[in-house]
N, C-alpha and C positions, 0 to 999 in steps of 0.2 A: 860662656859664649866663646866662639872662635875666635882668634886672632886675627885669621888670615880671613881676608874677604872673599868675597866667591863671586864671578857675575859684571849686572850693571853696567860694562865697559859702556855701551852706548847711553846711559840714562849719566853719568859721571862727566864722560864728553858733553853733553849738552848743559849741564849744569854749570861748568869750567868754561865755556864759551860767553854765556850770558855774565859771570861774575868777573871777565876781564874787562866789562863795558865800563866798572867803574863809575856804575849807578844805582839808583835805585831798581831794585828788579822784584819783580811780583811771581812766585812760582807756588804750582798746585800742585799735589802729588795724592795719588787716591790709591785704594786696591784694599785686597781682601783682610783679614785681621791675620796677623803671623808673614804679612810675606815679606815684609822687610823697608817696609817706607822708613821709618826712623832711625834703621842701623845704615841704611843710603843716605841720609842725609849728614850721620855724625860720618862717614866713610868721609863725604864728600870736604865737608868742615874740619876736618880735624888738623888742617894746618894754618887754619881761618882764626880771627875770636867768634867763639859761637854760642849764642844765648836759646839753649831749650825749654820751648814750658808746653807742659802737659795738661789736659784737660783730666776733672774727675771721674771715674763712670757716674754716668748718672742714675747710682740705687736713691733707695727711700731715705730721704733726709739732706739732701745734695739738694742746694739753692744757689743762686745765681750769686749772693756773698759767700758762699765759700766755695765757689770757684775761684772769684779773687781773690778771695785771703789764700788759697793755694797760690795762685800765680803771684801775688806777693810775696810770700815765702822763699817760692824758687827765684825771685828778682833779687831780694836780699841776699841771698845764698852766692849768687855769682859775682854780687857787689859785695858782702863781706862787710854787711850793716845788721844793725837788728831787726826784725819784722816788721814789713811793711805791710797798710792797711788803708787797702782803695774803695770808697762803697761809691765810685763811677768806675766802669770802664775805659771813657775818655781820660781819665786819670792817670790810670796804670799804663796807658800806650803814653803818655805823654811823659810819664816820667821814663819809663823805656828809652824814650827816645834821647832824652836829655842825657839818661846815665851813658849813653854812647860817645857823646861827643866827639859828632862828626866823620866818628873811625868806622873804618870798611868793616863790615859784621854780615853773620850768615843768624838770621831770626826764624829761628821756628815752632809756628805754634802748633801742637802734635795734641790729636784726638781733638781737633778746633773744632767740631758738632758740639762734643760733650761740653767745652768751653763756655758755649751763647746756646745751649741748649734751653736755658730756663729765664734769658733775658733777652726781649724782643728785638731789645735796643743795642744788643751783640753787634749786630752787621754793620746797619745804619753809623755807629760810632767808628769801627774800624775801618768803615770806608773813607769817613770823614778825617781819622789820624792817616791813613792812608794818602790821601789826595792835598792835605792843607800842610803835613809837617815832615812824612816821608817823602814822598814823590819827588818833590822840586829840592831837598837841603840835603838829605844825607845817601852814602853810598851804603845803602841795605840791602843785602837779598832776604826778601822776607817770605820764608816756606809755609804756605798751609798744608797739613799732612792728616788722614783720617782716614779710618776704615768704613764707615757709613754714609759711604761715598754718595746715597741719594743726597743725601743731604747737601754736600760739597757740589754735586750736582746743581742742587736746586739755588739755593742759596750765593753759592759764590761763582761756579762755571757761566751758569745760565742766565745770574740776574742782570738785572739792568743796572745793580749797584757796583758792579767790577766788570764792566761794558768796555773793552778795549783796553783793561790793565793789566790784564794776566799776558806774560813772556812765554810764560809756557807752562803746559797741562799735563801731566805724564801718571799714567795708569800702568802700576807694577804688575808687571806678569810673573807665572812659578818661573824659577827657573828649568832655563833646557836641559834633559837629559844630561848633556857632558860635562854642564856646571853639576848637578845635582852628583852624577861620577864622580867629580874632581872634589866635592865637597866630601863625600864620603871617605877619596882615598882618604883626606887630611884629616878624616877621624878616627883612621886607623883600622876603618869596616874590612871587614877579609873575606865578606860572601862572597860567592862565585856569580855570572852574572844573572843565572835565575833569581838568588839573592836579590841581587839590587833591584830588578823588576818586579817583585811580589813586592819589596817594600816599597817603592816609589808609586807603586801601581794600587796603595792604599793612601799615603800621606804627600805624595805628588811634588812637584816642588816647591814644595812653602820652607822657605830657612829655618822656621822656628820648631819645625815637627823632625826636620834633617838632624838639626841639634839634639833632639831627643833619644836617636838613638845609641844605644851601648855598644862599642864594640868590642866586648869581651864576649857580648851573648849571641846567638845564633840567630838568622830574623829570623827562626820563626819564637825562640822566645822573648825577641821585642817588639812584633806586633800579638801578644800575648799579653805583655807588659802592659804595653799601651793599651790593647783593645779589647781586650777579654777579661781586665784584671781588674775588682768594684776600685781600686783607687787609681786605675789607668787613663794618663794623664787626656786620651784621646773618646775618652767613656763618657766625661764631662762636659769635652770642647763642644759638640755642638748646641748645647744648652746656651752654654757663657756665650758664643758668637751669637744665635738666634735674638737673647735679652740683649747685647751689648749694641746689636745693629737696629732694631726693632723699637727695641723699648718697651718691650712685654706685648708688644701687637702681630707678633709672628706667626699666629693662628694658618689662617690662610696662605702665606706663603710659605707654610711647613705642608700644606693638603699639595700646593703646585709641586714641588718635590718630591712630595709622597706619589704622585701621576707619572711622575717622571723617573722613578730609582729602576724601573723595568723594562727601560728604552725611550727611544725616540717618540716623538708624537707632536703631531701638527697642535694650534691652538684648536681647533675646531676640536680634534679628540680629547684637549687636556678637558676643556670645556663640560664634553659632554661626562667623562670619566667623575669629575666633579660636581654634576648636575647645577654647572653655574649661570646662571642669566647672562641673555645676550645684553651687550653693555660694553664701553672701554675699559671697564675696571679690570677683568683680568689679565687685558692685554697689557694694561699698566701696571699691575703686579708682576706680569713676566718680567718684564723692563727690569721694573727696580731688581730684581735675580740676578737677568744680565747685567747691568751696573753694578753691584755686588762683587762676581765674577764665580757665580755657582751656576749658572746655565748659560747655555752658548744657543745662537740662533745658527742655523745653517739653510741659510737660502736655497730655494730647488729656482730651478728652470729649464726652460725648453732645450730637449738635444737639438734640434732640428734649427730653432731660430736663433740659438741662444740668448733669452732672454728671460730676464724674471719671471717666475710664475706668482698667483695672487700669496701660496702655500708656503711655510718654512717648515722646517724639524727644529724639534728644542729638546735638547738633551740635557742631563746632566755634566757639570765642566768642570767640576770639582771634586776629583778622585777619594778625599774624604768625605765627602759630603754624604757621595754616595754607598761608601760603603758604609756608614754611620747608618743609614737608613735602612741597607740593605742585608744586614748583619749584625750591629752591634745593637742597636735599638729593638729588633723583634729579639733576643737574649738577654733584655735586660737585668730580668728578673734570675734568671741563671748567673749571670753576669755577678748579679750581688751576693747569689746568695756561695760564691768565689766554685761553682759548677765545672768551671775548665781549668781550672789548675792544673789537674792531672788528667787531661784532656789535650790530644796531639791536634796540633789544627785539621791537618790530613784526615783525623774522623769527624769533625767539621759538614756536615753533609752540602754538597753541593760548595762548598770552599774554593774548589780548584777552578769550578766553571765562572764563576763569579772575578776570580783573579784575570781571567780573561778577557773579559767584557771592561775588568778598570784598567787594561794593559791600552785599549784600542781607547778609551780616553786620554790617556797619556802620551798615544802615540799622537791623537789629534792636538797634540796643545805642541809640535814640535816639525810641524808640515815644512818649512823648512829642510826639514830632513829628510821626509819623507822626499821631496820632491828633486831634491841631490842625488838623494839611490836614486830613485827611477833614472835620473836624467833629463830632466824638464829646467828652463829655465822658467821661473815663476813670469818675466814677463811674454812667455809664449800662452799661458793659462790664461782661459776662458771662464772657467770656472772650477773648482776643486775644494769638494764637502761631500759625506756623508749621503747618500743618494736613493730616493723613495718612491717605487713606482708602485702608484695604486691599482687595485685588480679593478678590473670593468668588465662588461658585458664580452670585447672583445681580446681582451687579455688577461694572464696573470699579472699579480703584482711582484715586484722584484725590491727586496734592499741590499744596497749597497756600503759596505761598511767604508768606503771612500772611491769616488769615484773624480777623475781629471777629466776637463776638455779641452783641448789645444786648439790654437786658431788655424793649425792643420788640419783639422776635423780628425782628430785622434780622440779615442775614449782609452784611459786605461783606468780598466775595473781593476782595483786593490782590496785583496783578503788578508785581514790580521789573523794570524795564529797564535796561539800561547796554548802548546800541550807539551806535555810531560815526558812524550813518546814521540818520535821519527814521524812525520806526516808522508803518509802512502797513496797511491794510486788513486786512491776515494777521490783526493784534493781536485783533479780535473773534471771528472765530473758532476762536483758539486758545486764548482764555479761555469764549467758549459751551462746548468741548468739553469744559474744567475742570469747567466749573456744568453738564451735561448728565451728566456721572459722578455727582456726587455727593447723596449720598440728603440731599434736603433734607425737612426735617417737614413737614405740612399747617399753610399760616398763617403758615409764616415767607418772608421778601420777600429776596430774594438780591441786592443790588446791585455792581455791580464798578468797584473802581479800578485807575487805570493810576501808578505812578508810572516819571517817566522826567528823563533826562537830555538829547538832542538833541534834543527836539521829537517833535512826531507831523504827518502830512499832514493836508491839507485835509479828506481825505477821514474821516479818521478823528473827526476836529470836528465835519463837517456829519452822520454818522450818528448822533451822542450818544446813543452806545452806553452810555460810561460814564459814570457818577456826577459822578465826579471825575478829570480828569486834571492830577496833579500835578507841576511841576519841581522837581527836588531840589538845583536849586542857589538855592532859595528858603530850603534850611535851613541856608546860609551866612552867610544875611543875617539871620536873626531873632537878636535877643537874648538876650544869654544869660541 
């Protein structure tokens, strides 16, 4: 693992604010499995006394005592006793608490689902050490940390049993581009920066997959490694995340996924693509996705009034998610029987177009940026997402791979490119034909950007067609 930490600056700051209060402090920390909740919290503690305990996965044979006897174990360990052996939970928080004595501690319990997964009485006792023996005596921050984030959802955000105690909620995002840059210079990566975007642009920024790569090898023979190769470590992962979040009931929200690896699509389309009954259930499977942090909702609404429409897109939000579906899972069988070894990805069919379509995911998880090129202050934005106009009787329909509206009444339509070759003359009129579908108001001023990676011609410069033509290997270089 890396020495040097990457990120965080703001999730660190908030963390360091509440532990100068010199209380008891309650903090939730949620996100996706590999992004980094427990190397944030040892970041955070590491000049604190700090007591971590882990939850087991919960396979076949995992009971709700030996999850204790684990967390006894690790209590011993940092007390420097012999094995300890709690058959109450009320027990083992209370001796926690005693073995402190008094002294300012950072408490985290990591993979807390797995923990009270298989005892009811999980919550109900924690809330109760919580409220009778933390709260009011001792100076604890006590972290819940977990990637099954419905769970921490349902149980600890939302309940009525941790009603007004939680300091603070924080949901870990990839890191941005120039972190995910600056993680790679310190690994000593030397691709150029097509490089870094084909990689990033499959494994996104989850720290634990940045870690993975080799920099002696060329990306494309570590996304080979990884993902084309029967013992590559990213061949596996979505299995292990599917079981580890799920619980073996992942069925269904592997078919929403499966709807979704081919683009955007309202609920109504996922719906009917599924053949699923009208009902809340789907809509509640969506959710749990988004609370996951593998699909992203992107609200449409009106040009005209700006306001919500009843409609959203939901896309896939997680760069490997989707290419795991969209490439590594239909080759499994190649895959195992070691078919690419001696296979260049470039003969790969349809590889490069694919690399594109994960680039304009990546680029969506870092609007931020997007919105600095252009020149937009975020609080002039109206609205700024992905953009769907359906065909009707009186129109074609138009998608927009991201669309701004400013309270100027300003539209700028934005085109992601990722090709291999000089983008030409073509690019204006395949974006006029975008802005010629779509029903713009009286008064509003439609401008278009280009964002690209290889360059554009001459020609495409001297007609300043667009606005703004932007490189995106500019958002390598800015600081984070």
């Amino acid at each position: 693992m890396m020495k040097t930490f990457i990120g965080r600056k703001r999730e660190l700051k908030k963390l360091q604010e509440l532990y100068t209060q010199k209380q008891a402090i309650l903090v939730v920390i949620k996100g996706r499995r590999r992004i980094g909740k427990s190397r944030l919290v040892t970041e955070f503690a590491k000049d604190k006394q700090f007591f971590s305990f882990t939850g087991l996965a919960p396979i076949d044979g995992i009971t709700d005592q030996t999850q204790r006897d684990h967390f006894g174990r690790q209590l011993s360990t940092y007390l420097k006793i012999p094995p300890l052996t709690f058959t109450d939970w009320s027990d083992a928080f209370n001796y926690l608490s005693h073995s402190l004595n008094d002294k300012e501690a950072v408490v985290l319990f990591d993979e807390i689902s797995w923990m009270g997964i298989k005892d009811p009485t999980f919550v109900p006792k924690l809330k109760a050490w919580w409220d009778q023996v933390v709260s009011e005596k001792q100076k604890i921050m006590l972290i819940f940390c977990g990637s099954v984030s419905t769970w921490i959802e349902d149980n600890i955000i939302n309940s009525t049993a941790f009603f007004g105690r939680i300091s603070l909620a924080l949901t870990l995002e990839p890191l941005t581009l120039p972190e995910c840059a600056q993680f790679l210079k310190l690994q000593n990566f030397r691709g150029s920066t097509i490089d870094v975007y084909k990689m990033l642009s499959i494994i996104g920024g989850i720290p634990w997959y940045l870690e993975q790569i080799m920099p002696q090898m060329t990306t494309d023979q570590n996304i080979k490694r990884l993902c084309f190769d029967k013992e590559g470590l990213l061949v596996n992962e979505f299995d292990q995340i599917f079981h580890d979040l799920f619980n073996g009931r992942g069925t269904m929200y592997k078919k929403i996924l499966e709807a979704l690896k081919n683009g955007m699509k309202t609920l109504a389309d996922i719906r009917e693509s599924l053949d699923f009954a009208h009902s809340g259930t789907l809509s509640k499977l969506v959710e749990h996705l988004i609370t996951c942090g593998f699909v992203s909702k992107h609200a449409q609404w009106s040009l005209k009034t700006a306001k919500l429409s009843k409609q959203s897109l939901y896309r896939i939000s997680d760069p490997y998610i989707r290419f795991y579906l969209k490439y590594i899972e239909p080759n499994r069988s190649r895959i195992d029987q070691d078919y690419y070894e001696q296979v260049a990805l470039n003969q790969i069919p349809g590889f490069d177009s694919i690399i594109g379509f994960q680039v304009e995911t990546l680029l969506l998880q870092n609007r931020s940026l997007l919105l600095k090129a252009i020149g937009i202050n975020p609080s002039d934005c109206v609205f700024d997402n992905p953009y769907q106009q359906k065909s009707t009787v009186r129109g074609k329909g138009s998608q927009i791979d991201y669309l701004v509206q400013t309270r100027t009444k300003n539209l700028y339509l934005c085109e992601f490119k990722f090709k291999r070759q000089e983008i030409g003359a073509e690019i204006s009129d395949e974006i006029q034909e975008k802005i010629n579908r779509l029903s713009i108001p009286r008064g509003f001023a439609i401008t278009p950007v280009l964002f690209h990676i290889r360059g554009v011609t001459e020609t495409v410069l001297d007609n300043q067609y667009f606005y703004r033509i932007i490189d995106i290997t500019d958002f390598l270089e800015t600081a984070p």
